[in-house]
N, C-alpha and C positions, 0 to 999 in steps of 0.2 A: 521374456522376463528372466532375470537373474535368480540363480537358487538363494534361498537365504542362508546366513553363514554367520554363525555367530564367532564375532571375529574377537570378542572382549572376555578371557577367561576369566578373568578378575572380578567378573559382576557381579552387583551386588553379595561383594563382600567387605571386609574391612581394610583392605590391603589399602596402601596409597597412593595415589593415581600420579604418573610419570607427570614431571614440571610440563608446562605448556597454558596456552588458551581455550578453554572447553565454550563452543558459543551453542547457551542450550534453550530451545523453545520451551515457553512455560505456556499454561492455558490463558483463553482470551475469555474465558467467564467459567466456565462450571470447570470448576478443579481434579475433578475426576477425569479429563481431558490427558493430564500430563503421564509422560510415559514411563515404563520403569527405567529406562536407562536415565534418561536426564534427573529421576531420584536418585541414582545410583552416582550420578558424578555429581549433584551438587550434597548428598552425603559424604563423599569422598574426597572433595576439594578444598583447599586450603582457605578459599574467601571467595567472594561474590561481589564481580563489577554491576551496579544497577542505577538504572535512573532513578528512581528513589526509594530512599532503604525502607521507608514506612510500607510501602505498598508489596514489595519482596519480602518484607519479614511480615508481610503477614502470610505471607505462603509458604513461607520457611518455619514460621509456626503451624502452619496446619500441615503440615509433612514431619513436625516433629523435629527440625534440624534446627540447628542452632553452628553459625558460620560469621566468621569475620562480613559486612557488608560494607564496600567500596563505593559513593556515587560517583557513576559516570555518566553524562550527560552531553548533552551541544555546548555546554556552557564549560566543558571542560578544557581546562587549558595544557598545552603543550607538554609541558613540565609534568604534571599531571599523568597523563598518555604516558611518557617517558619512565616515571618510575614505578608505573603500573608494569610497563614491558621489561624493563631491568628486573625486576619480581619475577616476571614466568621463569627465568631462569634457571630457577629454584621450587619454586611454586606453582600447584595449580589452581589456575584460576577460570571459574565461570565467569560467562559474562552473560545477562539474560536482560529485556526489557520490561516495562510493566505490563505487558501483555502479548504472546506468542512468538514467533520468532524475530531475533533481533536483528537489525542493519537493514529490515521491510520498513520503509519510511520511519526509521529509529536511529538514534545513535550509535555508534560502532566500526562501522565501514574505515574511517580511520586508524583505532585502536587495531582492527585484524589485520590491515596495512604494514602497519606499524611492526607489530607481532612477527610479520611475515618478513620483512623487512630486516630483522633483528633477528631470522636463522630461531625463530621460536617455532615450535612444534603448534598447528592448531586442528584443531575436529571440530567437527559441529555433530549437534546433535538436535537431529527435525521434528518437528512435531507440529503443534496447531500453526493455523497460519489463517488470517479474518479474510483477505482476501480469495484465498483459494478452498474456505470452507464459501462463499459466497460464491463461487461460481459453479461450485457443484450443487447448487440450491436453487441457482437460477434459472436455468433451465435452455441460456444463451448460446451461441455455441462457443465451443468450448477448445475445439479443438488447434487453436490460436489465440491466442491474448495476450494484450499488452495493460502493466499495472504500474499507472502515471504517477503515484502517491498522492499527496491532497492536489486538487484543483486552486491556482490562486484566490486569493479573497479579495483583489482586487478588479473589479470588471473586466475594466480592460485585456488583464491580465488575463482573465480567465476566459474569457472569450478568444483570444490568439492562440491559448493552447488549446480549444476545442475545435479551431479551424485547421491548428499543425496539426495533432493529432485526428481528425472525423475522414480523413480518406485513409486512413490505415483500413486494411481488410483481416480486422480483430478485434473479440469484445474486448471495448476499455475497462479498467478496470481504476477505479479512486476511492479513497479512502475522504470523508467527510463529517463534520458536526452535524447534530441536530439542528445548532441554529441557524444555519446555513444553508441548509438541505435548502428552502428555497429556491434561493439566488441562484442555486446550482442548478436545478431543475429546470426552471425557468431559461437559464444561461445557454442549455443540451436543447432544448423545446427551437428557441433561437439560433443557435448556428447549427444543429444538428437536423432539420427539419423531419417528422415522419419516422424516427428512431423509437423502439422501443427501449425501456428504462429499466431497471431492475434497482431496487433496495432494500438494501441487507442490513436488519440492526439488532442487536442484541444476539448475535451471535451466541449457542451453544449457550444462551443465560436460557431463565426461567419460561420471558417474554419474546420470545427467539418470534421474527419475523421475516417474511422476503415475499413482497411485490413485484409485480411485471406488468407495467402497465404505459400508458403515452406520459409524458411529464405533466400536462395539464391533469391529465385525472387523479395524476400521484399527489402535485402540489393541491389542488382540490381535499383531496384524504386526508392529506397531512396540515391541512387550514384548520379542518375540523377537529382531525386528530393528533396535534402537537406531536410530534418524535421527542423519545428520549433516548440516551444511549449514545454507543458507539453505531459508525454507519458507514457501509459496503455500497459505493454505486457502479453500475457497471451501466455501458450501452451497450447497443449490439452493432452490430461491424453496418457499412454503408451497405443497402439495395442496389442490387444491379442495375435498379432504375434512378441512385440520385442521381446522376448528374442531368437530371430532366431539365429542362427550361427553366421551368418555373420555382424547383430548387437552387438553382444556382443564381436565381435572380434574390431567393430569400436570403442565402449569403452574401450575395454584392451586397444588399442593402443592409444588411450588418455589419460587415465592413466598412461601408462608406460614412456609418458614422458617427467614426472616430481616426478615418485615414484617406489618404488621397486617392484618387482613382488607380492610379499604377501598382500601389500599395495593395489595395484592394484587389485588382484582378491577382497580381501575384499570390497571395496567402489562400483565394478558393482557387485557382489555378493547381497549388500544392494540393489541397486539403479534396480535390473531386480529380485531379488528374485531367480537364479540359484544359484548352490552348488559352494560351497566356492574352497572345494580342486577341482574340474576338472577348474574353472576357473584358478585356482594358476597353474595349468600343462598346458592350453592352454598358460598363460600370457608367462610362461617359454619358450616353441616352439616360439611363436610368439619375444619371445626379444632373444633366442638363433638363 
């Protein structure tokens, strides 16, 4: 592990921070989360890029600061981007989301592109993160994972990506609604067969929660007990025993249907790492 090194003399002081892009983590519920450097540069920054200024200035009020705020969003256009980055020039500018670090399934990823692009100076500065506070809570393991951002809301769709994704040997990691939690659950229960489930909501709030449980028992829970909040799912990586029989025959038969036989053995083929043609001969039995 590296020695720590405080490499910013300037901190918290009043001096003014060299032009550039400062991308800084803000907390994902209890405000006590945020760190002194990231007060320390959006006190000392010229303006603040956010996806919406209501929700930034209320935590630019309760740190006491008071800063130009910029929205920038998915819905921001080129032009936009453009004279944001013509500014760092001169200026420094935060960029933060409504909640922990930004460019984790958030806008941005363009805009530091961009920045980078245009010979601008950028740092980040780290702090909370809802995904990787939820995997230290989970109890999965840990030491590999991959973080897919939301699951799509359409079936289909979201089914294809838990069959590319379910042979990775790493807990998944997604980000999702309350009112969806379901569909979701149910979706992982289906092509993921025999997986345990983890869910993570209210992160670092008051109601802070995190289950580990099969998806039937979770969606059961959450029948009874409606989710509110923001919400952390993770699975846990494939058993050395799925590719059993009778798992891979619970895959074909979700795959089959909504795709062809050849279709089908290909996508659990990828997703369990078995042979392509005896999966396309079982798919055939099984839909003949």
């Amino acid at each position: 592990m590296a020695d720590l090194v405080d490499n910013d003399s300037d901190a918290l002081t009043n001096a003014a921070l060299a032009p550039g892009l400062y991308i800084v983590a803000t907390p994902i519920g209890n405000l006590n989360d945020i760190t002194l450097r990231a007060v320390d540069v959006l006190s000392r920054c010229d303006g603040v890029a956010c996806e919406d200024t209501r929700v930034t200035g209320k935590l630019m009020k309760h740190l006491g600061l008071s800063k130009p705020l910029w929205r920038y969003n998915d819905h921001a256009e080129e032009r936009d981007r453009a004279r944001l980055v013509e500014s760092m020039g001169t200026r420094a500018v935060a960029l933060v989301s409504d909640a922990g670090t930004p460019l984790i399934s958030d806008p941005g990823y363009r805009l530091v592109n961009a920045a980078r692009e245009a010979g601008v100076e950028v740092q980040t500065i780290p702090g909370p993160c809802a995904a990787i506070a939820a995997i230290t809570l989970a109890g999965l393991p840990s030491d590999r994972f991959l973080f897919a951002g939301f699951l799509p809301v359409k079936e289909k769709a979201r089914a294809d990506m838990l069959a590319e994704l379910g042979g990775i040997d790493a807990t998944l990691v997604f980000y999702e609604s309350a009112g969806r939690l379901a569909k979701s659950l149910a979706a992982i229960d289906s092509a993921l067969p025999g997986r345990r489930v983890g869910v993570a909501r209210e992160l670092t709030k008051l109601h802070e929660e995190c289950r580990v449980d099969s998806p039937q028992a979770l969606i059961a829970h959450y029948e009874a007990k409606p989710p509110k909040g923001e919400i952390v799912l993770l699975v846990e990586p494939p058993h050395e025993t799925e590719a059993s029989a009778e798992n891979v025959d619970a895959l074909l038969r979700e795959a089959l249907k909504t795709q062809k036989a050849s279709q089908a053995a290909a996508k659990v083929a990828k997703a369990t790492g078995a042979d392509r043609k005896a999966l396309y001969a079982r798919a055939m039995e099984l839909r003949g």
